[in-house]
N, C-alpha and C positions, 0 to 999 in steps of 0.2 A: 363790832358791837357799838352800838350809839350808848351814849350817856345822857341821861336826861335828870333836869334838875327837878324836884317833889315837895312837895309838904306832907311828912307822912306821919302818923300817930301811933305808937309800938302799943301804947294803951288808953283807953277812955278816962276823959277829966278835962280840965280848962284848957285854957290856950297855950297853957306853958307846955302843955304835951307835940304839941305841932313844933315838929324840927323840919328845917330847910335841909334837904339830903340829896345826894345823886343816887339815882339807879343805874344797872344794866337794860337797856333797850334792845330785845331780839326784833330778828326782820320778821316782817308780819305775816300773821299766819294766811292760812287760807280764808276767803273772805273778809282779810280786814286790811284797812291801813294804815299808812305811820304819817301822822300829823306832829306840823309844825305848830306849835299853839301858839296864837298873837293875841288873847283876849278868853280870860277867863271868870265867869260867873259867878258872885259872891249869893248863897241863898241860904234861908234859914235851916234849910232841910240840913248843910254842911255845920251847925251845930248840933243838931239832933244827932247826926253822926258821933261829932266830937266826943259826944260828953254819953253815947249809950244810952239815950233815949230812943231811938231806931238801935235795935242793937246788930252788931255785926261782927266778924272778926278783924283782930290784929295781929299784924302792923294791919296799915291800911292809909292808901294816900287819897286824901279828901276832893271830895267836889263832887260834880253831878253834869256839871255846866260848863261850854268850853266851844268858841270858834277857832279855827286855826285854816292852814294850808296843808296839802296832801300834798306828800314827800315823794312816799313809795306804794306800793299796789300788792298787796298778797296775792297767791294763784285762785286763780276763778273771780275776781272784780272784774266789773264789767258797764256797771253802771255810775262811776265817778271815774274822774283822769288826774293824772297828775299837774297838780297847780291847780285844781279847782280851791275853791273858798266855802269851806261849810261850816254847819254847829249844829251842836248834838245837846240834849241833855236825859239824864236818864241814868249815863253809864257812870260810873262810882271810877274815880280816880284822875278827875280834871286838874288837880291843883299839880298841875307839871308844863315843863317846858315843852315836851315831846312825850306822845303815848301810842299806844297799836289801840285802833278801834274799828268795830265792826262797820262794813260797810253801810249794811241795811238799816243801820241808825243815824244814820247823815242825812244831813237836808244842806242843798247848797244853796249859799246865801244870795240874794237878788243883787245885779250891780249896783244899784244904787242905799243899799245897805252897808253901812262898814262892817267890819270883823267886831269891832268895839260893841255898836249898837247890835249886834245880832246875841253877840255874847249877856249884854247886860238884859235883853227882852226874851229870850227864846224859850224858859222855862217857865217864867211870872207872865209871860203875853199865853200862853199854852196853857196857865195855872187859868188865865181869866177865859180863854175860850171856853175849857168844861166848864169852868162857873157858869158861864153866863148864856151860853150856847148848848151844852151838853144835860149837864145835871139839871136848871131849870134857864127855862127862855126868859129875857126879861122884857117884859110889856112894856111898849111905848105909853107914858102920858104916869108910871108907877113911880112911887117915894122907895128908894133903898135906905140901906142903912151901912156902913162902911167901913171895918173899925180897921186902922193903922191906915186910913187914908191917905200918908203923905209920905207913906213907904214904899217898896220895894215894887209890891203886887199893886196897893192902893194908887202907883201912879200911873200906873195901867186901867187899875179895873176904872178907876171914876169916869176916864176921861171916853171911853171905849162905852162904857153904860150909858155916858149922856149922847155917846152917836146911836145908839139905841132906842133913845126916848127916853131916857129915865133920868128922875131929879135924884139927887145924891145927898145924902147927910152921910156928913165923913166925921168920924173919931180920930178925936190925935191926942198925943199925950203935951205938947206943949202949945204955947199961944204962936210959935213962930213957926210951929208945924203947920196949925191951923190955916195961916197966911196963904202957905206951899198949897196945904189941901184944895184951899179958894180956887188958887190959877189953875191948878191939874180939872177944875169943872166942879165942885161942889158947891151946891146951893146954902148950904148951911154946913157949921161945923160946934160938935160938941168937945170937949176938954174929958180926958177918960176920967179926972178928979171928980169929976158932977155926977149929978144921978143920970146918967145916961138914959134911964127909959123916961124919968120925967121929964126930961127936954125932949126926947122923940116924941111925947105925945102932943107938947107942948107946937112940935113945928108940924105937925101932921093933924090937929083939930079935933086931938082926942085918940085916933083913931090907930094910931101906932105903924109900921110900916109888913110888906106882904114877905119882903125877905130880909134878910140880913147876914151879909158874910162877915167870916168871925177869923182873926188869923191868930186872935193872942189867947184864946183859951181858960186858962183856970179864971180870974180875974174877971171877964169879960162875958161867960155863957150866961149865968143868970139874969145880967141885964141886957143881954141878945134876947134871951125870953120874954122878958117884960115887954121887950118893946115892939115882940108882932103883933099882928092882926090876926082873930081866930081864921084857924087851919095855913099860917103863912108857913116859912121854911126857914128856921136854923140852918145854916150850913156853915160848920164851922170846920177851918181844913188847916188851921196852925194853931204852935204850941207858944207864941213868944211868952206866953207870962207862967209855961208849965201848962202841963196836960188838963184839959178840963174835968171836974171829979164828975163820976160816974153818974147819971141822970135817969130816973127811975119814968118806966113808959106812962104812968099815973101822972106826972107834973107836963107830960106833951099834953095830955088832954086835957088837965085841968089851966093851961092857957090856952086852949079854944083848939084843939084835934089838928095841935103843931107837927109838922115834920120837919125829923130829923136828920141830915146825914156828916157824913165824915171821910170826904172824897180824898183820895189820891193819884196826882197827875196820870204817873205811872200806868194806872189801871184804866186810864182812856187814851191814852197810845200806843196800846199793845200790838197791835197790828199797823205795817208797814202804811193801810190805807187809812188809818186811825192818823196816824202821824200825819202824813200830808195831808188830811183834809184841815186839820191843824192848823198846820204852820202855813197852807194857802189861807185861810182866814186872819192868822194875823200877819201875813206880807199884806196882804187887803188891805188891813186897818193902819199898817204903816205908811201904806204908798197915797193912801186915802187922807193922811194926817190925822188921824183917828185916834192913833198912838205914836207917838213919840219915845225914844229911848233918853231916859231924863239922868243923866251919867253924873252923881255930885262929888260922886270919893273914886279914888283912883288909888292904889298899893302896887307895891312892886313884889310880885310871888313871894319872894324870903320875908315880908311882912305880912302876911297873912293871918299870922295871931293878932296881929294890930288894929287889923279890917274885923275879925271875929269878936274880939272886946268892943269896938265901936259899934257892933252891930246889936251886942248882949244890952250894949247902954242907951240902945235905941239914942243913938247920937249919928247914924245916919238918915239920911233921909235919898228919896228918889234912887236909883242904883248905884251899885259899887262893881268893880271890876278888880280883877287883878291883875297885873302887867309880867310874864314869863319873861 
């Protein structure tokens, strides 16, 4: 019986609830394998977790996101080998040294990709392909709108939408965020403390912008609104500031027959072809330079509550990893 080390949560609340534990590791079932994990994915979704905003049961060991090495093979694999290099996200219990996961949700990582960079891009570069590919296309020669631009997702989507054609107004909450924002490809940047839609209109000629992606939520949705252009698209698909309150279908109209939605990863990689069509578009956008895995924080697993306070204080920027 393998032992593997965990970050696991007996019940929902802060970070003081996340203990560094061992488990019992069985040999893998059928269909699945036993990974060595060398690089683990810090993402917001693993607070939403924490704290029963996504509600689920306990115990329960955190994460979503996770590259590692293939140890051993359950009966009937067939299309991965041992010693391959992949990553997954998706499956609920990354924050471990060693785990059993299904085969059919592995993607193996391209030589020229580390285990680090696959692990810190694989969900937030798959977060920006539906955005930007799936849910709505973005036009070449169009103004977006950005908000946590110098984040996790935002140091993805910016740089990825101006290989698209698109000019960027990125939100950040500090002046040295805004700086980061710049280099990741943003033509402008607003401070979340200002009137956010009067400077969008301010940098747009009145005319507001046609989308705007939203990751922080309560705080954030009404001046997402303000600042489209009649029938543009909301899409707001994070909670960092708390859940956005409830929006009555009368205020989409009465900002010019706005649509709205409220995407989750999960539900555009349902299928096996859904997944690789994916993750071959963003190996593209890697090997193209398109995106970059922009790695600022680094934790060792057993600090894990220490990456999720830094994450709550928005005192990270660009990715975080966690080191098993």
């Amino acid at each position: 019986m393998y032992k593997a080390d965990v970050i696991r949560i007996h019940k929902h609340g802060g970070p003081e609830e996340m203990l560094f534990e061992q488990m019992d590791l069985p040999a893998p079932g059928a269909g699945q394998v036993r990974l060595r994990q060398t690089a683990v994915g810090l993402n917001f979704i693993d607070v939403y977790t924490r704290t029963g905003l996504y509600p689920g049961p306990t115990p329960a060991v955190l994460g979503v996101e996770a590259a590692g090495v293939v140890e051993a093979l359950g009966d009937g694999v067939t299309s991965i080998n041992v010693g391959d290099r992949v990553v997954y996200n998706g499956l609920g219990g990354a924050y471990a040294s060693h785990r059993n996961a299904p085969a059919d949700r592995l993607v193996r990582i391209p030589d020229a990709i580390s285990d680090e960079d696959a692990a810190a891009v694989f969900l937030k570069g798959l977060t920006v392909w539906m955005l930007t590919f799936e849910i709505r296309r973005i036009q070449p020669g169009e103004t977006i709108l950005v908000w946590a631009a110098a984040g996790g997702v935002g140091s993805i989507l910016v740089p990825w939408a101006n290989a698209q054609g698109a000019r960027v107004i990125g939100v950040v909450s500090t002046a040295e965020k805004a700086q980061l924002a710049m280099t990741y490809g943003c033509d402008a940047t607003i401070l979340a403390s200002e009137d956010v839609a009067v400077r969008v209109r301010e940098l747009t000629g009145g005319k507001g912008v046609p989308v705007v992606y939203d990751s922080v939520g309560k705080t954030s949705a009404e001046p997402s609104l303000k600042s489209l252009q009649p029938r543009g698209w909301f899409i707001t698909y994070g909670n960092a500031s708390g859940p956005a309150d409830p929006i009555a279908p009368a205020r989409l109209n009465q900002g010019g027959s706005l649509v709205m939605t409220r995407p989750g990863l999960f539900h555009f990689t349902k299928t096996r072809e859904e997944l690789e069509r994916g993750s071959a578009a963003l190996w593209g956008a890697m090997r193209s330079g398109a995106v970059k895995a922009d790695v600022r924080q680094r934790f060792a697993l057993k600090d894990a509550a220490a990456a999720h306070r830094a994450l709550e204080a928005r005192e990270t920027i660009g990715a975080t990893v966690l080191r098993p």
